[in-house]
Structure formats: C-alpha cells, structure tokens
N, C-alpha and C positions, 0 to 999 in steps of 0.2 A: 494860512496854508494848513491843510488837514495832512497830518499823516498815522497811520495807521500804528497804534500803539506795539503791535507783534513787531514791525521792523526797527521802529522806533528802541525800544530795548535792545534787538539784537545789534543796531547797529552803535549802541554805548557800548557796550559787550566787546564789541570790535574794536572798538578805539580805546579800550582799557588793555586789551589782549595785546593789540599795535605796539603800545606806550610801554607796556613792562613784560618783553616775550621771555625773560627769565620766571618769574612769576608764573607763565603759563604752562611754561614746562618741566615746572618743580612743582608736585602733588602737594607739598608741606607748606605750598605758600598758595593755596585753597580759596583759605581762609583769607588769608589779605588781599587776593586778589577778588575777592565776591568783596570786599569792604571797600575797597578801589571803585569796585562798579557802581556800587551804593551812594558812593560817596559822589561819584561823577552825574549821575540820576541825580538826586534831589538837588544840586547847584544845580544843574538843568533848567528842571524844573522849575526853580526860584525864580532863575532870570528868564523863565520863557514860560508863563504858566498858561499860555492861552494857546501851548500843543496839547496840551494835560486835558483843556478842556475841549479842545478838537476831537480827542479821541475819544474821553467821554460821552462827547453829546454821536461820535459816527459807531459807536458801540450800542447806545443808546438805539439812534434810528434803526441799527441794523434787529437789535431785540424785536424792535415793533415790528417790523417787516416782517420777521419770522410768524410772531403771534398772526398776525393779521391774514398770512399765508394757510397758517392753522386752523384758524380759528373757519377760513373760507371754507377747506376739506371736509373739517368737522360738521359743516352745516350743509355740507355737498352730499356729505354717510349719513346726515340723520336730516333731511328735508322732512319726511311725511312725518316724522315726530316733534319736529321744530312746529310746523305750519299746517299738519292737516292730521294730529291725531284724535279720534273720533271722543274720547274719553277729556277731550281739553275744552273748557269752558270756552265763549268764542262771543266778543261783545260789536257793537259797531252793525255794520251789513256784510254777513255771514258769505255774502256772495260779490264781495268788495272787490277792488282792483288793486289795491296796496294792501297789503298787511305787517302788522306791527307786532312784533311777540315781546311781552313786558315778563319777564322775572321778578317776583317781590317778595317783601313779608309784610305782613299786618301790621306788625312792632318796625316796622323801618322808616324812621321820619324823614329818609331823602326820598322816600318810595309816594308817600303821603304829601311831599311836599310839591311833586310833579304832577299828581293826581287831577289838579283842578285844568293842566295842560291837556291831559289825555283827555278829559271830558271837555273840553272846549273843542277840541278835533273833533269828537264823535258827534258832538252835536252841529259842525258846523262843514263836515265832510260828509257829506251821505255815501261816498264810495270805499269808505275804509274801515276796512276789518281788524280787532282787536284779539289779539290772544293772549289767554290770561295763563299763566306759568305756576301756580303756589310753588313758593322757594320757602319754605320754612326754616331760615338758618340763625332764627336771636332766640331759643332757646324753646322751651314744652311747651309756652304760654304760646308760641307761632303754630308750633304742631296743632294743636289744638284748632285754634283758628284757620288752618288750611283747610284741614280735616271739614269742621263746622262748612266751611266754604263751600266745598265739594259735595259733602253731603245735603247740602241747601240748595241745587242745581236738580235734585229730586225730587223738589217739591216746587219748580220754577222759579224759584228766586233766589238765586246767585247772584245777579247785577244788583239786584236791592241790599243784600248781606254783603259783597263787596264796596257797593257806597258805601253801605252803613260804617262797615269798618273802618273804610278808609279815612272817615269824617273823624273817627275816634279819637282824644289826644288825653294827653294823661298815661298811668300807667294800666295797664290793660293787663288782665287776669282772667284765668278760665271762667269766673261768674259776667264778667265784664262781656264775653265772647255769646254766652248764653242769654244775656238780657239787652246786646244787640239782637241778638237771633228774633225773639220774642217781639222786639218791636217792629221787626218787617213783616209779623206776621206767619214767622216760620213755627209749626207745632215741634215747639223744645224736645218731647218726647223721643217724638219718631227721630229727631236730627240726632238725638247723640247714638238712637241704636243704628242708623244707617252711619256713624261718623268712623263705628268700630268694622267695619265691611273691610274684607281683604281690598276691594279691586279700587278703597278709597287710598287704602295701605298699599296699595302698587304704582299707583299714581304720583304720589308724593316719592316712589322711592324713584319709579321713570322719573321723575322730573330731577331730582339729584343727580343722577347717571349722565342724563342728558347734559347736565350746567357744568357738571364736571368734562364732559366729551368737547363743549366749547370752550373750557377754560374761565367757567363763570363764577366768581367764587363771592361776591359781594351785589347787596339789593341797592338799589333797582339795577337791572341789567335789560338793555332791547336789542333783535334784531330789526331790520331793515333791511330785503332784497339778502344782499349779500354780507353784511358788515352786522360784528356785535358791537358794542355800542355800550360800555359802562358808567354807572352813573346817572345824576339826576339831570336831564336833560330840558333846556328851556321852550319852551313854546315854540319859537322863532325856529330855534332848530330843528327840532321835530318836523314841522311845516316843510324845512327847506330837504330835508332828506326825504321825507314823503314823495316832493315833487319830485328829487331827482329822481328814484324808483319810479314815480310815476312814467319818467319819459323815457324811460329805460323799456 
C-alpha cells in the first residue's frame, strides 16, 4: 500500500496529539510531545518499513516526472540550438530522419566507451544524423581538446580528430591533443591560432548554457526526439529509441 509520506506524518502527529491532549495544550510540554511523535515514527517505521519505502520510491518517481517534464520544455525553448545550430559540428547524413545529439568530453571514458556504438549506427544507418556537443567538463586538458575539435572542422577534419580522439586512452595532455591533431593531417599551426577565436570561445560557452538549460551536468549525455537521456548508453538501446523516434 503506497501512502503518501506528507499525510503519513501528519497523521502520527494526530494520534500523538489524540493520546495526550494535555500535552498539546500545555506550550512547556513542546518538547515531550514532539519526542512522543518521534518516538511513535520510528516504532512505525521498524514494524512497517516497506511504507518508508513506498514513499521513498513515489517521491522518487514523482522527482523524475518532474525532471522529465523539464527537461521536455527545456528542449521545446532551445530546439534550433539543441538540433539545428549552424556552428555545431553534425556527423552521420546531414539530411537524416532521426537525429541524435551526444554531449561529451574527450577525457570521459563512459563517452569513449559508447563511441564504437555510435559508429556502428552511422555506419550501418544511412538515415541518421549525429550532433556533436563538445562539453568540456574534466578539466583545461578537455578545453583544450574541444577547442582543437572545433577549430579542426576548419580545415575539414573534425570526424577524423574526433575518432582520433576518441580512440585515445591513457592519460591525455595538451601535447597528447596536438600529436593526435598532426596525425589526421591537421597543419598544428593554423589549429592552435584558429583554437584561440572568440566564435570557438562562444561555442564552447553556448554549449554549457545550453547543458545547463536541460539539466545536463555529466558526459556522455543524448537527446532523442524528445527525451534527454544520461549516461553511457548500449547499442541495443540506442537502436530501439531510434526506431521509436523513427515511427514517431
């Protein structure tokens, strides 16, 4: 039986109040009568701990509904920046029927760990469109390599510098970031002077604005249609929220 912790309390409250109405109408006995309710609460609870966790787990769902509610709004106010801004790198077929928006860092090994899913989609989905988010949030050594990322999309090779990256394991360093760069081919030079451009520093900062507007606070994070979606997500899954979108 679920019931609802607000009444649940108030109605111990009642039956402490019932039991000793001297108590309630004597201010100096306050104090023993909140120890009275105290005391009736946890016996309660002892012999009945699966209201505790009724209410628990329907506070629990009620949080999620709310995020969820949120989280939809949020993606309602910022659609063209979620899914169609001009400035956001964009992998897969540009001109897809589903699309996927991935939040990540370079440094984030459950980002890196989903990677090989995302590319088994792209390659085995000709209709679906990938957008790519830099979320720099594990520290200067991500800055860096969003930066590099984004200014690598100037020289056409973003997809090639985001594999390369993503393949990367070990600990990764700004030299680490510039001798991927070099082996896709990118002229190291021009990338770090394009890496210091304001509109790569706006970008990075829109994208934080944005992760916070959906309540995104940890890599990897995707949207899907309508739903954000936290965490490192399996193949299987991916697949099956596609398709619903799809028939949506």
């Amino acid at each position: 039986m679920r019931i609802r912790a607000q009444f649940f309390v108030m109605a111990l409250v009642g039956v402490a109040l019932l039991g000793n109405p001297a108590a309630a109408a004597d201010a100096g006995g306050a104090s023993q009568q909140r120890q009275q309710v105290e005391t009736i609460i946890h016996d309660y609870l002892m012999q009945h701990p699966d209201v505790l966790i009724a209410a628990l787990r329907e506070a629990e769902d009620k949080l999620h509904h709310e995020d969820a509610a949120k989280a939809s709004q949020a993606l309602t106010q910022n659609k063209k920046a979620v899914f169609n801004d001009p400035a956001t790198p964009v992998g897969g077929n540009p001109a897809g029927d589903v699309t996927v928006v991935e939040f990540f860092d370079y440094r984030c090994p459950y980002c890196k760990q989903v990677e090989p899913s995302l590319d088994s989609m792209l390659r085995h989905d000709t209709k679906l469109r990938l957008v790519y988010k830099e979320f720099p949030i594990l520290g200067p050594v991500s800055v860096t390599a969003a930066r590099a990322a984004l200014a690598a999309e100037a020289q056409g090779k973003y997809d090639a510098f985001h594999t390369a990256m993503m393949a990367a394991r070990g600990n990764i360093t700004d030299d680490t970031v510039y001798q991927i760069a070099g082996s896709v081919g990118l002229d190291v030079a021009k990338l770090k002077r394009d890496m210091s451009s304001p509109e790569i520093a706006q970008q990075i900062k829109d994208n934080m604005k944005l992760a916070d507007a959906l309540d995104i606070h940890g890599t990897p994070a995707f949207i899907i249609g309508d739903k954000v979606v936290p965490g490192a997500v399996d193949l299987d899954a991916l697949k099956t929220m596609v398709a619903d979108q799809r028939k949506q």
